[in-house]
C-alpha positions as CSV (number, residue, x, y, z in Angstrom):
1,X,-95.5,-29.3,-51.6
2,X,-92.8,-30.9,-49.3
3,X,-93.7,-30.7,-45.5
4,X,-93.0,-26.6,-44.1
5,X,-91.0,-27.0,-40.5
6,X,-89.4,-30.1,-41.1
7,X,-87.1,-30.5,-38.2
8,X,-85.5,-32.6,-35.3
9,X,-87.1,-32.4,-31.5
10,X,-84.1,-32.8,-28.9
11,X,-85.6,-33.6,-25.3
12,X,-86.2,-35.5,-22.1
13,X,-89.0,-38.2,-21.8
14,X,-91.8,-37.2,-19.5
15,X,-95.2,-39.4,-20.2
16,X,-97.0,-41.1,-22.7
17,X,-100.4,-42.0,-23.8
18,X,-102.1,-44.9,-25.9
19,X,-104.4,-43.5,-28.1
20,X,-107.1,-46.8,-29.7
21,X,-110.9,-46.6,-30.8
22,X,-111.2,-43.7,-33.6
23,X,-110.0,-42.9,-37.3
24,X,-106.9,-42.1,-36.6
25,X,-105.1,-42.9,-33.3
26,X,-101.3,-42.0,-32.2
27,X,-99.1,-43.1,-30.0
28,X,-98.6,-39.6,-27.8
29,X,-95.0,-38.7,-26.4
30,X,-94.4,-35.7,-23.4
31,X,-90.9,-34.7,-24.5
32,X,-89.4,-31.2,-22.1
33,X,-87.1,-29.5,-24.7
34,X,-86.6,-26.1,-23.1
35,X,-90.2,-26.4,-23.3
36,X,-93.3,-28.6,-23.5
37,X,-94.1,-30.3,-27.2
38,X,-96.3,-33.3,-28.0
39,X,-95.0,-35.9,-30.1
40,X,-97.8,-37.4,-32.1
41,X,-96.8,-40.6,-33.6
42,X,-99.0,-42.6,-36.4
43,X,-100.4,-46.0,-35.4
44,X,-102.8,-46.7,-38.0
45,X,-102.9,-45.3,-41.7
46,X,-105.7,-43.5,-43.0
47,X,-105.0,-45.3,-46.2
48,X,-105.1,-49.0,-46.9
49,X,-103.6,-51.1,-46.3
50,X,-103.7,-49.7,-42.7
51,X,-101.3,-51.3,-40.4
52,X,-97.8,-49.2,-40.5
53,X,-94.6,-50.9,-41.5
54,X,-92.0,-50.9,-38.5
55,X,-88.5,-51.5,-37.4
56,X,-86.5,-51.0,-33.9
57,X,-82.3,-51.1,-35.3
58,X,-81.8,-52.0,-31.4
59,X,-77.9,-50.9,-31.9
60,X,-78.3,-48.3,-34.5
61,X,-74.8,-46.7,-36.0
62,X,-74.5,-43.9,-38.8
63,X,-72.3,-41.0,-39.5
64,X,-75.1,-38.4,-38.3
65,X,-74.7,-39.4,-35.0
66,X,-71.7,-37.7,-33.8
67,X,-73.3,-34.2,-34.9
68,X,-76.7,-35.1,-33.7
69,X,-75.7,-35.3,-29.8
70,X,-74.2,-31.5,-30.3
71,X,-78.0,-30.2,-31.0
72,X,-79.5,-27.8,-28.4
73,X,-82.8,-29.4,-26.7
74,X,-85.4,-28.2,-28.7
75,X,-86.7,-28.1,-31.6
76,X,-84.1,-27.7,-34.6
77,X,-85.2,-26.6,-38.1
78,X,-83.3,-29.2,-41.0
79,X,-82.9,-27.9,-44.3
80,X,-84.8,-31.1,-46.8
81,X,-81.2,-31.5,-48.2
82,X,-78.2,-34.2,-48.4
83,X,-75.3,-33.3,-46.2
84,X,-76.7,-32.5,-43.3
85,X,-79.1,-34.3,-40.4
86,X,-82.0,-34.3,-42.1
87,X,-83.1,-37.8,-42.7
88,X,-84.3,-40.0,-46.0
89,X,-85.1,-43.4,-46.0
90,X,-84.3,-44.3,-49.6
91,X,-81.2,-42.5,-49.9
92,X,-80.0,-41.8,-46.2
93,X,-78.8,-45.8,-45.8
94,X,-80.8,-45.8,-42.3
95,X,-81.9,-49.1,-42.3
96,X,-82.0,-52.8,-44.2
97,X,-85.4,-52.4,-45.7
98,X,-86.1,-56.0,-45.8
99,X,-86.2,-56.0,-41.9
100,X,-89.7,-53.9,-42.3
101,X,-93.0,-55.6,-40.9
102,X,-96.6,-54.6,-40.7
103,X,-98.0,-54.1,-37.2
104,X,-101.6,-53.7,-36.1
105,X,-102.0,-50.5,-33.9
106,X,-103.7,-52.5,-30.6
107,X,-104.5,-55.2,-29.9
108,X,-104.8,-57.2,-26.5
109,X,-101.9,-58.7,-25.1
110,X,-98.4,-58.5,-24.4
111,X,-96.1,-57.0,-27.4
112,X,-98.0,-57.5,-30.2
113,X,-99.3,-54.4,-31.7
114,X,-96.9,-51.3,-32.7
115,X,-98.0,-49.2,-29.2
116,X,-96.7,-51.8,-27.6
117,X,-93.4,-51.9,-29.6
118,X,-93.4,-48.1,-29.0
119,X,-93.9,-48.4,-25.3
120,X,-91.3,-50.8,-24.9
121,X,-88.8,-48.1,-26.1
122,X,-90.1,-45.3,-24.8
123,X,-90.5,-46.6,-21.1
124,X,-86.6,-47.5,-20.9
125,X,-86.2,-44.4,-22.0
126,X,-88.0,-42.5,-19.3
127,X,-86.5,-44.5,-16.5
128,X,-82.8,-43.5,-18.1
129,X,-82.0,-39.9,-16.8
130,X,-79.1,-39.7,-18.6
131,X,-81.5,-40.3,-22.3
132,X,-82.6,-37.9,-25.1
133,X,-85.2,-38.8,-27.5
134,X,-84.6,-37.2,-30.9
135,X,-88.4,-37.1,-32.6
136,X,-87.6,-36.1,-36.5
137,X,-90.7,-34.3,-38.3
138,X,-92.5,-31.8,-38.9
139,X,-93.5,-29.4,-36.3
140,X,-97.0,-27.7,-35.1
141,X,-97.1,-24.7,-33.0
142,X,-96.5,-22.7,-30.9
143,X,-100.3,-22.2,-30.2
144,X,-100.6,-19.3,-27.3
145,X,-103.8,-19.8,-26.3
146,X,-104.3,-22.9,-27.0
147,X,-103.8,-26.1,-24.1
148,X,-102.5,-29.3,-25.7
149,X,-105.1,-31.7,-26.3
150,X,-103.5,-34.8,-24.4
151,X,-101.2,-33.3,-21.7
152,X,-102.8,-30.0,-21.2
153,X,-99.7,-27.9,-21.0
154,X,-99.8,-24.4,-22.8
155,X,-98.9,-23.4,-25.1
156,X,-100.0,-26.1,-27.6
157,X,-96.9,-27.3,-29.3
158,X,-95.3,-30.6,-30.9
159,X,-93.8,-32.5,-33.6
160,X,-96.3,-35.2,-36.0
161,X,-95.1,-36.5,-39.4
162,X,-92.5,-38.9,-37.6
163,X,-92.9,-41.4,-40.3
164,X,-91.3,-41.6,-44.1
165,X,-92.8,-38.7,-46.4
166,X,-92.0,-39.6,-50.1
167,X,-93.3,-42.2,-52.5
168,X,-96.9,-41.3,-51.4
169,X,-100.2,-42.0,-53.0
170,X,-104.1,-40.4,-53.9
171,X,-104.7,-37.1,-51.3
172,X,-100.9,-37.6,-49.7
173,X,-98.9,-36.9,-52.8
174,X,-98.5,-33.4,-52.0
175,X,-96.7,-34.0,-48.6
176,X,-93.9,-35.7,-51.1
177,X,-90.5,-34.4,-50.5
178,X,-87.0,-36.4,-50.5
179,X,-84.6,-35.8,-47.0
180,X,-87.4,-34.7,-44.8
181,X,-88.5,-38.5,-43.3
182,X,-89.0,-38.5,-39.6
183,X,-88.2,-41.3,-37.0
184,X,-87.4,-42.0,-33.5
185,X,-84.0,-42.2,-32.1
186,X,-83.0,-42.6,-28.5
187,X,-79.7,-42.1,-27.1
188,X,-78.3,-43.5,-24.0
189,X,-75.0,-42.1,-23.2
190,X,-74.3,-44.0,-20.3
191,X,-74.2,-47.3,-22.0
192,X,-73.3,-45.5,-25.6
193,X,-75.8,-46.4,-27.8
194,X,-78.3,-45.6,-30.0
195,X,-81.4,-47.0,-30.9
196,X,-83.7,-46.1,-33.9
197,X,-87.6,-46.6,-34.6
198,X,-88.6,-45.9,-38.4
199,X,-92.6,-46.2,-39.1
200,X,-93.8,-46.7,-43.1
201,X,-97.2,-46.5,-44.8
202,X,-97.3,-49.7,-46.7
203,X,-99.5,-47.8,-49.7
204,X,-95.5,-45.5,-50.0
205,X,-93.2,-46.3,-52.5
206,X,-89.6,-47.4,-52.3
207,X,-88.3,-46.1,-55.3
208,X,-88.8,-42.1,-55.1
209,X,-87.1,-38.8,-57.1
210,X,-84.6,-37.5,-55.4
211,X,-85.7,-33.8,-56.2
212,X,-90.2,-34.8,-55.3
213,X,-90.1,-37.4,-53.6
214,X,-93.0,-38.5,-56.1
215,X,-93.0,-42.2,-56.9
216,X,-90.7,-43.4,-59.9
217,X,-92.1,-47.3,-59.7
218,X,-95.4,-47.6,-57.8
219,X,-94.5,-50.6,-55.8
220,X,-94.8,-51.1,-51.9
221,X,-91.7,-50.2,-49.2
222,X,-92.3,-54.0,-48.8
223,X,-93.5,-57.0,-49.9
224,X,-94.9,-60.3,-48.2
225,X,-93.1,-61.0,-44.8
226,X,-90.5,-57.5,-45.2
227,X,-89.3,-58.6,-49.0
228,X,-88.8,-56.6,-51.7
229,X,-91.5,-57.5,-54.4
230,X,-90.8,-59.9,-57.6
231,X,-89.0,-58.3,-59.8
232,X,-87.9,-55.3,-57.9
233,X,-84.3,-54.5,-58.4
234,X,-83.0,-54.3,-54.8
235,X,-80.4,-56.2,-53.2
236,X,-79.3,-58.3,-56.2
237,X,-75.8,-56.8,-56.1
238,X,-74.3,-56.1,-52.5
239,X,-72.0,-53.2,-51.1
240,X,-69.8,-55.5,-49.2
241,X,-66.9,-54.2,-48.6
242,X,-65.4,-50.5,-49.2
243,X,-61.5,-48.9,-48.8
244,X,-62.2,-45.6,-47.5
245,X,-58.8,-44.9,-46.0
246,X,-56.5,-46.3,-47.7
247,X,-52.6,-45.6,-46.6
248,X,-51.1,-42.8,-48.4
249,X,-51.7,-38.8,-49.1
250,X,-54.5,-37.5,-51.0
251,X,-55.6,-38.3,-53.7
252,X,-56.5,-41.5,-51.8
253,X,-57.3,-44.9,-53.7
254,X,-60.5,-45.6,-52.3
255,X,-63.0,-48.2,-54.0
256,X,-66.1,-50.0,-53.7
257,X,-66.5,-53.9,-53.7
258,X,-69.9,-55.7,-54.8
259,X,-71.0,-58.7,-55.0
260,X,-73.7,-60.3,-57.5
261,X,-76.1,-62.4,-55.9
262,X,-78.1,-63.8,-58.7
263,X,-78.1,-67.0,-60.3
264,X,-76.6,-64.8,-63.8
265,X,-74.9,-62.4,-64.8
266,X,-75.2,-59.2,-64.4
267,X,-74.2,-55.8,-67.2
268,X,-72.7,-53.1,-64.9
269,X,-73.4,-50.9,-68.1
270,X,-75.0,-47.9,-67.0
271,X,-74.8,-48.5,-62.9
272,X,-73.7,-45.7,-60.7
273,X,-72.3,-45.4,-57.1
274,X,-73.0,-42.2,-55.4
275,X,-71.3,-40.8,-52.3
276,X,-72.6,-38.5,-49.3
277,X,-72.6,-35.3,-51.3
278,X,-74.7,-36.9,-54.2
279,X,-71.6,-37.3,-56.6
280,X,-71.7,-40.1,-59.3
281,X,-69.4,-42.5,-60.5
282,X,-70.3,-44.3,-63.4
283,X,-69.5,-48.4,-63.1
284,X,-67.4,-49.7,-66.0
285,X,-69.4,-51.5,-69.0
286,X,-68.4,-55.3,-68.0
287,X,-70.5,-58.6,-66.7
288,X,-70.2,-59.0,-63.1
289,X,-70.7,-63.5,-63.5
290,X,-73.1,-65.6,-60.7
291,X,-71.5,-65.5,-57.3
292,X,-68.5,-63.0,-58.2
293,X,-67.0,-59.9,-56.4
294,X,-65.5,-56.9,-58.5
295,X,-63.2,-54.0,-56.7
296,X,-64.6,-50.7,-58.4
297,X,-61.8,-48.1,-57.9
298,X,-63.4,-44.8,-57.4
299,X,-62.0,-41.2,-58.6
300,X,-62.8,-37.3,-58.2
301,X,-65.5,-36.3,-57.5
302,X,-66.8,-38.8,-55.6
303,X,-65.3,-39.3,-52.5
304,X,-65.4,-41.4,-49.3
305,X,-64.8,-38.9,-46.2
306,X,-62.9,-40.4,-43.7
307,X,-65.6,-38.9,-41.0
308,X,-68.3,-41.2,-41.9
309,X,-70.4,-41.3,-44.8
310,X,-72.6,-43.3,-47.2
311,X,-72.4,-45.1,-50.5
312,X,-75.3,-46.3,-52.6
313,X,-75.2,-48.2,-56.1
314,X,-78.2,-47.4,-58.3
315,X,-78.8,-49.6,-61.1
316,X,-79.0,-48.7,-65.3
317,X,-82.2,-47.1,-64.6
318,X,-81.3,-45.0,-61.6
319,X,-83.3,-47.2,-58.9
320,X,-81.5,-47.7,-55.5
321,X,-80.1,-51.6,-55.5
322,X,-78.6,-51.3,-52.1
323,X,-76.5,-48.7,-50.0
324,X,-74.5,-48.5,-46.9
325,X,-73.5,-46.2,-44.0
326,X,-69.9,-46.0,-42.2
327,X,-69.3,-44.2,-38.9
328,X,-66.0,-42.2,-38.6
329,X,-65.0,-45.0,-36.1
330,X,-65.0,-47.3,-39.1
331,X,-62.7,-45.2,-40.9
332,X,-60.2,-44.5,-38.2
333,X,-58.1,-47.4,-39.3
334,X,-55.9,-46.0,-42.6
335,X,-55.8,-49.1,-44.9
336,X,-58.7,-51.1,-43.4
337,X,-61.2,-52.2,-45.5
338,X,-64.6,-52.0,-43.7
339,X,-66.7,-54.8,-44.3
340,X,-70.9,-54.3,-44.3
């Protein structure tokens, strides 16, 4: 069944802790959110191949933002749905999955290994006062009686899970879920920005069901080097450019712009774009040619909220192809189109 207690952790850094030499190590994070709770972050997968796929988006932007800074400190419980803050990797529009790389979990030397990666964010976190880390997952505790096992405050509480949870494989399967992935975010309002850490098991799937979060095609989050495997569908047409305010009252004239990639053509038969609020609008049956850009104008019900939002376009078989996020500052500016 999908994780129970899937959540958001709104705090203030206060230590950290390596963890190396046994089955399963983490990465271990102090966070005071009107209280004590242990962050327990994956290093190492219990499953082979066991080095975790990682990426830092140093100057991370999405429309989740602006509602995410309004959050109490503490934990927050997320309902596993679109709409709201919870997070998911495949159909949130995060991050550019190709930028994905294996790391090993220690190894000696200077920023090589994924605690080291993890330090490296944490620590200019901690010497920020003005910072919040936001640890999304699934949450343990409280335990009353219990002291926590790393920083010995009581009662025993924290958040693990902060990693994607769909597309599993063998004994994991039944943590699969869709809109419940955790991650790392760290605000710094003094400087006004963001940045996000998303962790991977390289034996998960890309290509999920949106209701499970069960495998649909049993290939890797990523290939050799952060690539999307031979053959895989991804990327081959491109959201590049979208009309999300255009001038004018509702009913607005919004559309979609993509651009094939390929060295052919490609049937549009049977592809879908899909908004924020999971509506669908079917592409029109025509061949996009090699190296050309179509306009897609969009109607009811899908819709491109001038607040911020996503947009994905799923091929004839429903796999994601690519997608893209817009902040409400993107949108601010009626008949801009936003380029991605």
């Amino acid at each position: 069944m999908p994780l129970a207690g899937y959540g958001v952790l709104k705090g203030r850094l206060l230590d950290r802790r390596r963890e190396g030499g046994h089955d399963s190590p983490h990465y271990q994070i102090h966070v005071e959110g009107g209280g004590s709770f242990r962050v327990a972050v994956n290093v190492l997968s219990a499953q082979p191949p066991s080095e975790l796929l990682y990426i830092a988006v140093e100057e991370f932007h999405h429309p989740i933002l602006d509602r995410l800074v309004d959050l109490p400190d503490g934990f927050t419980p997320l309902k596993s749905r679109p709409g709201g803050l919870a997070l998911d990797f495949v159909r949130g529009n995060l991050f550019d999955r190709t930028g994905l790389h294996a790391l090993p979990p220690d190894r000696p030397g200077p920023d090589n290994d994924l605690a080291d990666r993890l330090d490296h964010h944490v620590q200019r976190a901690t010497a920020d006062p003005t910072s919040h880390i936001y640890a999304f997952g699934q949450r343990w505790g409280p335990e009353p009686t219990k002291p926590d096992k790393i920083f010995g405050f009581v009662p025993g509480n924290g958040v693990h899970d902060v990693h994607m949870n769909q597309g599993n494989s063998g004994r994991f399967i039944a943590d699969d879920g869709s809109w419940q992935d955790g991650a790392l975010l760290f605000h710094f309002p003094t400087a006004g920005r963001w940045t996000a850490l998303f962790l991977a098991f390289q034996s998960q799937a890309w290509h999920t069901d949106d209701t499970t979060g069960h495998t649909l095609r049993a290939v890797p989050s990523a290939g050799p080097g952060g690539q999307p495997a031979p053959g895989e569908p991804d990327r081959r047409l491109r959201i590049v450019a979208a009309l999300v305010n255009p001038i004018g009252p509702a009913p607005e004239a919004e559309s979609v712009t993509l651009l094939n990639t390929t060295p052919g053509p490609v049937d549009l038969t049977g592809w879908t774009i899909i908004d924020s609020g999971r509506h669908r609008f079917p592409l029109p049956p025509t061949n996009l040619p090699a190296g050309d850009t179509v306009r897609i104008p969009l109607a009811p019900p899908v819709g491109l909220g001038n607040r911020g939002g996503i947009i994905t376009l799923l091929d004839q078989d429903g796999l994601k192809v690519d997608g893209v996020a817009y902040t409400a500052t993107d949108a601010s500016r009626e008949g801009h189109t936003i380029i991605f």
